[in-house]
C-alpha positions, 0 to 999 in steps of 0.5 A, spaced: 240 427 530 241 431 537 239 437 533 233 434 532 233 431 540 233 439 541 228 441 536 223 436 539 226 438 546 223 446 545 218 444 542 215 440 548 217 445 552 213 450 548 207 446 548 207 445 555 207 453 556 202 454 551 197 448 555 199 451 562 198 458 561 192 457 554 187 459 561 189 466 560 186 467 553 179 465 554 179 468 561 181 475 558 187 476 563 194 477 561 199 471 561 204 475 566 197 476 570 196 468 570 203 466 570 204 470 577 197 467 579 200 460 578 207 461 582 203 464 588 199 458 589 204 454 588 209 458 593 204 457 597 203 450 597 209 449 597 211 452 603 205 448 607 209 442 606 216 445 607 213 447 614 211 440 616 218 437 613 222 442 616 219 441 624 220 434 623 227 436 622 227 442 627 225 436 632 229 430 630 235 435 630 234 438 636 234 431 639 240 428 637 243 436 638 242 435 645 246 428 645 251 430 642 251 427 635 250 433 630 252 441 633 247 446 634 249 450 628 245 445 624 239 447 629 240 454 629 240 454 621 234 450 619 230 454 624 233 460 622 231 457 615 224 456 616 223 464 621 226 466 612 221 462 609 216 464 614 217 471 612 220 471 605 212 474 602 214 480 607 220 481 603 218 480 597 212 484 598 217 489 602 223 489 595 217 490 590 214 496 593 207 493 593 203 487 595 205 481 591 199 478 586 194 484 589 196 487 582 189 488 577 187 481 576 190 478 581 187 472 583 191 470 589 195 474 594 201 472 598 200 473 605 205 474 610 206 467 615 208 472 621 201 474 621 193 473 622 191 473 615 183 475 616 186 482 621 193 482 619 196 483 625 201 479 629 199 473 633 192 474 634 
């Protein structure tokens, strides 16, 4: 019985997969192709929201570090935290060489926080 929970397991998990990235045999793309299209997009999104949730965060602990309830170590690592994430496309971009998602047939690209994603530069 729980040889067949796991043959029924992989075998949902390899339908799943076949479904998620069956985009790439209609499209004439490679499945890597997609497979990297679909985490940048995904890496994007939820960046988003792991910023908006992160500056609540950033300032409830601030508050209650200024009164004494938590230490600041606790402010300091989830600002640190969200200054990494912010720049975790740049060093990506830096270990791997090349832009990530600019490869051939790449449809999305990751773009660094830091930075004015229409000029590239810093804080314009």
């Amino acid at each position: 019985m729980r040889n067949l929970k796991k043959m029924f397991i992989l075998c949902s998990l390899a339908l799943v997969f076949t479904v998620i990235l069956a985009d790439a045999a209609s499209a004439g793309e490679t499945v890597m192709a997609v497979a990297g299209n679909k985490a940048i997009t995904l890496f994007k999104n939820v960046k988003g929201i792991i910023f908006i949730v992160g500056g609540f965060g950033l300032v409830g602990i601030a508050f209650q570090a200024i009164f004494g309830k938590v230490k600041w170590s606790w402010f300091a690592g989830l600002a640190v935290g969200l200054a990494i994430l912010a720049c975790a496309s740049a060093i990506i971009n830096y270990a791997t060489g090349d832009k990530a998602g600019n490869q051939a047939g790449a449809k999305a690209s990751m773009k660094d926080t830091f930075t004015n994603s229409a000029t590239g530069t810093i804080g314009e």
